[in-house]
C-alpha positions in Angstrom: 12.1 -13.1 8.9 15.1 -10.5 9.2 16.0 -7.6 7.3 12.5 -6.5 6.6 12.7 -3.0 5.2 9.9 -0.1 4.6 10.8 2.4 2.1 8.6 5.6 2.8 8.7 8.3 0.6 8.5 11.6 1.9 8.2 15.1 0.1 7.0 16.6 3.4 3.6 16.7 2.5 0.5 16.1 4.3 -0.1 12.6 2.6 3.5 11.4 3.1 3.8 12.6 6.8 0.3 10.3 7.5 2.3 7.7 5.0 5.0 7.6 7.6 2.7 7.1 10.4 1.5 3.9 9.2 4.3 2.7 8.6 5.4 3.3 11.7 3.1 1.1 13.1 3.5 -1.5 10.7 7.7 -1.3 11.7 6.4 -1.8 15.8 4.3 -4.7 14.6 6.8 -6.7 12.5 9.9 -5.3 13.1 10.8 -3.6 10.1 13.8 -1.1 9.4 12.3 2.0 7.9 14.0 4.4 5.8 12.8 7.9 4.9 13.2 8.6 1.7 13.5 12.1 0.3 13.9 12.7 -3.5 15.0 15.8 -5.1 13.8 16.8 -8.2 15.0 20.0 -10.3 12.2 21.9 -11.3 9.7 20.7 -9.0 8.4 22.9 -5.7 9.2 21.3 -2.5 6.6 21.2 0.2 10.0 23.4 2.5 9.3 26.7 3.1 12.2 28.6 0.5 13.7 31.8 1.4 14.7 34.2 -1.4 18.1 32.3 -1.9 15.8 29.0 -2.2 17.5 27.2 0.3 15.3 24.5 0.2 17.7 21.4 0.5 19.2 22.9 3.8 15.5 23.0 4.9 14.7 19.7 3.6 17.6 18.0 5.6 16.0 19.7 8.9 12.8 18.1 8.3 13.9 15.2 6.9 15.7 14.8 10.4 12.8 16.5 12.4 10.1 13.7 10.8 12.7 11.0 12.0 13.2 11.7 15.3 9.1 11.9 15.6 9.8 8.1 14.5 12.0 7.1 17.0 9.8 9.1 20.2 6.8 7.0 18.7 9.0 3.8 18.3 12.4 3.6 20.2 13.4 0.2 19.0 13.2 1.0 15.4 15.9 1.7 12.9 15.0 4.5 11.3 17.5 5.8 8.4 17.1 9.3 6.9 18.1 9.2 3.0 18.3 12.0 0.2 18.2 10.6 -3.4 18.2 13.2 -6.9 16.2 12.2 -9.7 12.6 11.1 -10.4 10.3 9.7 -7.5 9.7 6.8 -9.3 12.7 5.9 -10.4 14.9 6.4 -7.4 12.2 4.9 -4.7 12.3 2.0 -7.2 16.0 1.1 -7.3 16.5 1.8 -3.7 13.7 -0.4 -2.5 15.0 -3.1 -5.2 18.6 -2.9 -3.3 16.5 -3.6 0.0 15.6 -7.3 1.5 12.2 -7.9 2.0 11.1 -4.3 1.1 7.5 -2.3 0.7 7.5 1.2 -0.4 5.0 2.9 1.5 3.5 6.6 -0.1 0.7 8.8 0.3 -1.1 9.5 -3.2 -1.3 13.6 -3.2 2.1 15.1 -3.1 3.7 18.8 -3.6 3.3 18.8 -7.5 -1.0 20.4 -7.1 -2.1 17.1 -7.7 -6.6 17.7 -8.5 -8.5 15.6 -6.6 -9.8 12.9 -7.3 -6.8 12.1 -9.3 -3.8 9.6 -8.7 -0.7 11.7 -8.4 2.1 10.2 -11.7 4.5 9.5 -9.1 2.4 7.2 -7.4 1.0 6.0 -10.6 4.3 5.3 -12.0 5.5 3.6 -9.0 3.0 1.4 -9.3 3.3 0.5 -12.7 6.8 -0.3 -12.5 7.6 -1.4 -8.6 8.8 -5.5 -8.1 8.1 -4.5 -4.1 4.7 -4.3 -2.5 3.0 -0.4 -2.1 1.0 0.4 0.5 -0.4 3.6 -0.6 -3.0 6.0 0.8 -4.8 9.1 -0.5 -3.8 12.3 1.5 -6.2 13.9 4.2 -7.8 9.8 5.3 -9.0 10.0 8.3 -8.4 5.7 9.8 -7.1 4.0 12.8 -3.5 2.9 11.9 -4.0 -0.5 13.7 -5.2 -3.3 11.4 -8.0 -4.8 12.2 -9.7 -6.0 9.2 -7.7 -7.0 6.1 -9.7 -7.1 2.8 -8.8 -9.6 0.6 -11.1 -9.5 -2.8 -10.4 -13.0 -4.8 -11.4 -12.8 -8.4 -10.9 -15.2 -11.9 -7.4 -14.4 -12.4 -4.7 -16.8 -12.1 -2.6 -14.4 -9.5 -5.3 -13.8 -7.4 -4.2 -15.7 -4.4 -0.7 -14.0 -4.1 -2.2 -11.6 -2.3 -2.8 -13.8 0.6 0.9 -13.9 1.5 0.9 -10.4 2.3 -2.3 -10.3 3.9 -1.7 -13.5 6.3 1.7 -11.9 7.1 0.2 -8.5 8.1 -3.0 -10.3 9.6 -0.3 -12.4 12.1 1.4 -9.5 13.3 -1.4 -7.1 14.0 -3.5 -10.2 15.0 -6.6 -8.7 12.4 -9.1 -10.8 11.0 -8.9 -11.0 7.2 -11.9 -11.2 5.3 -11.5 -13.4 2.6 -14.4 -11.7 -0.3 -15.2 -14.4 -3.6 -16.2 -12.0 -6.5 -19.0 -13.3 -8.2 -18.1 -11.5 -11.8 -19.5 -12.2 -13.7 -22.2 -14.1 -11.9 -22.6 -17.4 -13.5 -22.3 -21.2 -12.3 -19.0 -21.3 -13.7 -17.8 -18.6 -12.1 -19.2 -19.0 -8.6 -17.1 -22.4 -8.5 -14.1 -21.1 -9.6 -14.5 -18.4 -6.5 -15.7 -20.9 -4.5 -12.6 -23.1 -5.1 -10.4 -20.6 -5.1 -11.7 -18.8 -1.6 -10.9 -22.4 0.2 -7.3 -22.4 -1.1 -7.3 -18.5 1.0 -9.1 -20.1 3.8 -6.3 -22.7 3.9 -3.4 -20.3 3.7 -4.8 -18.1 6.6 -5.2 -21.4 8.8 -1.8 -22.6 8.2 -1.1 -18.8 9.2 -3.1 -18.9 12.5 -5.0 -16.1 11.0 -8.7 -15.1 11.9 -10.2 -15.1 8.7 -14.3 -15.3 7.0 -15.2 -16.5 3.5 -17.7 -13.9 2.3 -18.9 -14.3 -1.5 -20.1 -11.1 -2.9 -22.5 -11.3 -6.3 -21.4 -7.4 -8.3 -23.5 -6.3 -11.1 -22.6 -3.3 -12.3 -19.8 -0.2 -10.9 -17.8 -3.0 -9.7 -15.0 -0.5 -8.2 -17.9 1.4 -6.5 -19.6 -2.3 -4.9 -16.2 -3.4 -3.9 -15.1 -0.2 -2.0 -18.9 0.2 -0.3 -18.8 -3.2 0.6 -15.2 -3.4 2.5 -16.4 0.0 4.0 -19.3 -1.5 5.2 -16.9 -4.6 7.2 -15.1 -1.9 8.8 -12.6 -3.0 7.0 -9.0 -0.8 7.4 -6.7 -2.0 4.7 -7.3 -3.9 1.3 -5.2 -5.8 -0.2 -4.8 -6.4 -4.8 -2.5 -7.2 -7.2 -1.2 -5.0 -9.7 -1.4 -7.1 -12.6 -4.6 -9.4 -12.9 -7.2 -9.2 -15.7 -9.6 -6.9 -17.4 -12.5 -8.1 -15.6 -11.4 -7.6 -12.2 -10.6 -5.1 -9.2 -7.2 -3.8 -10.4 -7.5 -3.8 -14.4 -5.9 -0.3 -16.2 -9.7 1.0 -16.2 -10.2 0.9 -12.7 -6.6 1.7 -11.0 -7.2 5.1 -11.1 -10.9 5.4 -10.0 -10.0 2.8 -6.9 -6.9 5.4 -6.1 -8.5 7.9 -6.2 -11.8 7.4 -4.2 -10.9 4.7 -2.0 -11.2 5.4 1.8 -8.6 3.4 3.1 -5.0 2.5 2.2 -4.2 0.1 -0.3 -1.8 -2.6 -0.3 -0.6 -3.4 -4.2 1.1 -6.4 -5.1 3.2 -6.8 -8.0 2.5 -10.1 -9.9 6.2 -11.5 -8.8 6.2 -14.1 -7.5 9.6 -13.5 -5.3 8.2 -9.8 -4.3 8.6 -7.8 -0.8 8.0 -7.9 2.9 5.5 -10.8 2.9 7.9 -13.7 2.1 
């Protein structure tokens, strides 16, 4: 597949500089163009040191050029594009990336604005909310090895569930990782253990016509489902999961849990937007 494209946006912030590292190695892996995507926003402090005069966009344009060169020492064959946008985060990462083939936005969670922790910063929250492109996104400060090895792929009741095996077969291909394919038994009744069951074949079947390494694993939750679900891909060493943005109130990505999975989750997160056309997977 040509023309793959990863959109990172950058405010030159802790989070988004270890952002860009991943996606650096996911651009060795596959291929992929990236661009570094600087957004100015009146009114909001930039992570540039200002002088009195507040020449902070001379100073972004040095770093901005400073953080790509670091992209091309680690990776020579990449193209790497430098790009200042003005506007809101969400809105301008989301129209460039949507005039980009094949494209995933990749952003670090914690940004300039003196987001608390344990809290989702809104630009990340509103890019995921309104994104038609894959987001990998990663809270700031994670300490992980960048090369995949273990993809986690929870598959629930919802109807979309299995779109999320496009993305992780094409990431588990190219980073030869084993993706661990993890039936939710929620709730835990006959009804739905077959559904799961069912369900975790048609995965099984998709990483095998991928040449993927993959395990079925069904995992019974009880209670703090977010909580069981994070533990338990922490405890297969797993380095990546992957979710959809849109499936139902009952599972791993409903409005209730989004923020508590963001927030406390010890690896980066791949979210997929229920569309059916979306980003670098296809």
């Amino acid at each position: 597949m040509k023309n793959k494209n990863l959109i990172v946006g950058v405010d030159f912030s802790n989070s988004s500089l270890n952002a860009m590292r991943h996606a650096v190695s996911i651009a060795i892996k596959t291929g992929a163009d990236l661009h570094l995507v600087w957004v100015k926003t009146p009114g909001v402090s930039h992570n540039v040191a200002e002088d009195d005069g507040g020449n902070y966009i001379s100073k972004g344009q040095a770093t901005l050029e400073d953080w790509k060169n670091q992209c091309k020492m680690e990776s020579p064959e990449t193209e790497v594009f430098a790009v200042i946008l003005e506007g809101k985060v969400h809105l301008e990462l989301t129209k460039y990336a949507a005039n980009q083939p094949n494209a995933m936005i990749v952003m670090g969670t914690h940004g300039t604005s003196g987001f608390e922790e344990g809290y989702i910063g809104n630009n990340a929250n509103r890019l995921i909310r309104n994104s038609n492109v894959p987001i990998l996104i990663m809270r700031e400060n994670i300490e992980i090895k960048r090369d995949l090895h273990n993809i986690y792929a929870p598959i629930d009741l919802s109807f979309e569930t299995l779109q999320k095996m496009r993305y992780a077969t094409y990431l588990g291909k190219h980073f030869a990782a084993k993706v661990s394919i993890v039936g939710i038994y929620y709730p835990n009744n006959a009804d739905t253990r077959h559904i799961i069951n069912v369900q975790m074949r048609h995965a099984a079947d998709m990483c095998e016509d991928a040449n993927v390494r993959h395990e079925m694993i069904p995992l019974t939750v009880q209670k703090d489902y977010v909580q069981t679900l994070l533990n338990h891909a922490h405890e297969l060493d797993s380095n990546l999961i992957v979710i959809m943005r849109e499936e139902s109130e009952t599972d791993f990505t409903s409005s209730s849990n989004m923020t508590e999975i963001l927030s406390t989750s010890k690896m980066p997160l791949l979210i997929i937007p229920n569309v059916q056309s979306a980003g670098l997977g296809r």
